[in-house]
C-alpha positions in Angstrom: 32.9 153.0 69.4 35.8 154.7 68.9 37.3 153.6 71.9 36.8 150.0 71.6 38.5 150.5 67.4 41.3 151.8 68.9 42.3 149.3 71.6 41.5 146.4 68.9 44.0 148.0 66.3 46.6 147.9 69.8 45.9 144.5 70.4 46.6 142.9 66.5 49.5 145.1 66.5 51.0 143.5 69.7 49.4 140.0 68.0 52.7 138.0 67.5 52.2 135.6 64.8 53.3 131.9 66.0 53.6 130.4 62.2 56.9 133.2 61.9 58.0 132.3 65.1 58.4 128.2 64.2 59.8 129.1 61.2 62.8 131.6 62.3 63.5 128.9 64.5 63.3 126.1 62.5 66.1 128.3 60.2 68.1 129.2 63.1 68.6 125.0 63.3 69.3 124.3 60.2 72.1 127.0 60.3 73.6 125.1 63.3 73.4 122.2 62.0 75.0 122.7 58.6 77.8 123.9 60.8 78.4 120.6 63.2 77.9 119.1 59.6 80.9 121.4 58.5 83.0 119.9 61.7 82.4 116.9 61.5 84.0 116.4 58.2 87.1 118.6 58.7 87.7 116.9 61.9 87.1 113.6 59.4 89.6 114.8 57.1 92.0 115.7 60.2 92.0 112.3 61.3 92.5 110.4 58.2 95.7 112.6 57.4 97.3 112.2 60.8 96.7 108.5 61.2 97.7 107.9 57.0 101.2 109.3 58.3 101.8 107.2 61.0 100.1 103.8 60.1 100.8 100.8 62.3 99.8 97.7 61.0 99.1 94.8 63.6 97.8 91.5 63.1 96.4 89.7 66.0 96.1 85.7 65.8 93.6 83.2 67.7 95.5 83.7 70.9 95.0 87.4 72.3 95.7 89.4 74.4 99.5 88.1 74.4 100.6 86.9 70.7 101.0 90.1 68.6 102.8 89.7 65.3 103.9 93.0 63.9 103.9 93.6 60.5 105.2 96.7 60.1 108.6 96.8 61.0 108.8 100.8 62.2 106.7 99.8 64.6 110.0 99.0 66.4 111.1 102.8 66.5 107.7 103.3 68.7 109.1 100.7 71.8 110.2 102.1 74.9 113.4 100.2 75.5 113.7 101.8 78.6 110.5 100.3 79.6 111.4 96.8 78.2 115.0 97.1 80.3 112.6 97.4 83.6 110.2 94.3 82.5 113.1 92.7 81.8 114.9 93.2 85.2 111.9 92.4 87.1 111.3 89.3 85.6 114.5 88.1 86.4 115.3 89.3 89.5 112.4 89.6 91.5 111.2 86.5 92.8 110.5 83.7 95.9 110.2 80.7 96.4 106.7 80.0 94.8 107.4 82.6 91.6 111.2 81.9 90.8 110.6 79.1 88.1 107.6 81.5 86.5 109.4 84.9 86.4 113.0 83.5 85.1 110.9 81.7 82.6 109.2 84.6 81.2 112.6 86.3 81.7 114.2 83.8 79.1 111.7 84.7 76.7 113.1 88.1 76.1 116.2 86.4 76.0 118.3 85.7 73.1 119.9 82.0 71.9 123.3 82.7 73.1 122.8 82.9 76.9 118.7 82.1 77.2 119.4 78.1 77.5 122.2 78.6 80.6 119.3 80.5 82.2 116.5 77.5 81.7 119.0 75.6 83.3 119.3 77.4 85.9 115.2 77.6 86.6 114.8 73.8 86.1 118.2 72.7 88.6 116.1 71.0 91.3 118.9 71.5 93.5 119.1 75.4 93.2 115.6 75.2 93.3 115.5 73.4 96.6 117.9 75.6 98.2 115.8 78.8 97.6 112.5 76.9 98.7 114.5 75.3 102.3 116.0 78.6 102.8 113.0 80.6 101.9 114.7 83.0 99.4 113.6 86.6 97.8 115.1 88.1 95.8 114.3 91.6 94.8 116.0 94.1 92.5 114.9 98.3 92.6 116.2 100.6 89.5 117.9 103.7 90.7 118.9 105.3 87.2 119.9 104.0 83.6 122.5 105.6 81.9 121.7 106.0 77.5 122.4 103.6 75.6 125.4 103.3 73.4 125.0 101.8 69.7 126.8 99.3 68.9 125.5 98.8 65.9 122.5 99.0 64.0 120.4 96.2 65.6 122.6 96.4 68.5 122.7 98.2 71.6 124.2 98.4 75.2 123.5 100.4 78.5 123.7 100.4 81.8 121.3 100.0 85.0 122.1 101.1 88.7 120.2 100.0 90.9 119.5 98.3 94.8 119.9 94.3 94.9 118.1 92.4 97.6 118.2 89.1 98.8 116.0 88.0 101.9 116.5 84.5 103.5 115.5 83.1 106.8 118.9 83.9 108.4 120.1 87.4 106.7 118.6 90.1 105.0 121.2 91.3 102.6 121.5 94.6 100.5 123.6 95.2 98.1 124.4 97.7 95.3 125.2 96.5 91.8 125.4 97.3 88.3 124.2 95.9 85.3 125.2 96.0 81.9 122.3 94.4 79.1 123.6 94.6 75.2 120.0 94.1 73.8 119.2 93.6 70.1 115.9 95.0 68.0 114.2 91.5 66.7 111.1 90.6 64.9 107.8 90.7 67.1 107.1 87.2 68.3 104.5 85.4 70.1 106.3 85.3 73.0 108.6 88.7 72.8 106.0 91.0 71.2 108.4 93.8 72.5 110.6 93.5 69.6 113.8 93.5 71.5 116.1 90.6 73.2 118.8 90.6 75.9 122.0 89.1 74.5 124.7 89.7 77.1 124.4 90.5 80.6 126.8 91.1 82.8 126.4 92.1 87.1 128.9 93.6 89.3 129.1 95.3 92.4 129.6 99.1 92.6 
């Protein structure tokens, strides 16, 4: 008898109650989550700071992806002109025969008054036009380096672009080195320019 009392006393000591168990664990969760709670709401607080300092305001009208007014004019100070110079240039200097009226148009869109009509001239002269289709032109135009731009004034800037010219036609291939010098000004964002900056002047020579 006393054997069999002293093996039941080992096995309720060794009993492990399952109620304490759920419970312990059901505490451990709670701690954990109040924590991810915690988180959360920092990184809330985080966020709302960082973005309440550098606020852009955009309106977007019935035509997206393309027309983009900005309303908040420091969103200008966030453009790449750098980028915009390269757009710019590709647009209007590479092209053939089927893409020439397309890309000089888009090309005169980031152009200002003063010089953007001589250019939609240019793309609607039926004879130009039919020279480059009989002759079966490309033209193609590879940035080698940009130098910084130089203020002019406070809307107003100019720089320079190196870069490798090349024309292709059915008779020659020709290659040629040049140098580029765009005086671009900061504008308004429009439908058609949402970059905020225009070409003004351009002016090509051979280096």
């Amino acid at each position: 008898m006393n054997g069999l009392g002293g093996e039941h006393v080992k096995v309720i000591e060794n009993f492990v109650n399952p109620i304490a168990c759920l419970s312990s664990a059901n505490n451990v969760l709670k701690l954990i989550t109040f924590i991810l709670l915690v988180i959360i709401i920092i990184l809330s607080i985080s966020l709302y700071v960082v973005s309440s300092k550098n606020q852009i305001v955009v309106a977007i009208n019935d035509s997206l992806p393309i027309s983009l007014n900005i309303i908040d004019d420091s969103i200008a100070n966030l453009i790449n002109y750098k980028q915009f110079v390269i757009h710019f240039l590709s647009c209007l200097y590479n092209w053939n025969p089927d893409t020439f009226y397309d890309q000089t148009i888009k090309a005169t869109n980031l152009m200002g008054n003063n010089i953007r009509k001589d250019y939609i001239a240019l793309a609607t002269d039926k004879a130009y036009i039919t020279n480059i289709i009989n002759y079966r032109i490309t033209n193609a135009f590879q940035v080698s380096r940009m130098d910084e731009k130089s203020v002019i004034s406070s809307n107003v800037f100019k720089l320079v672009v190196y870069g490798t010219k090349l024309r292709i036609t059915e008779f020659i291939d020709r290659t040629t080195e040049v140098a580029i010098v765009l005086t671009i000004k900061t504008i308004p964002a429009t439908k058609n320019n949402i970059w905020g900056l225009e070409v003004i002047g351009i002016e090509e020579g051979e280096v």
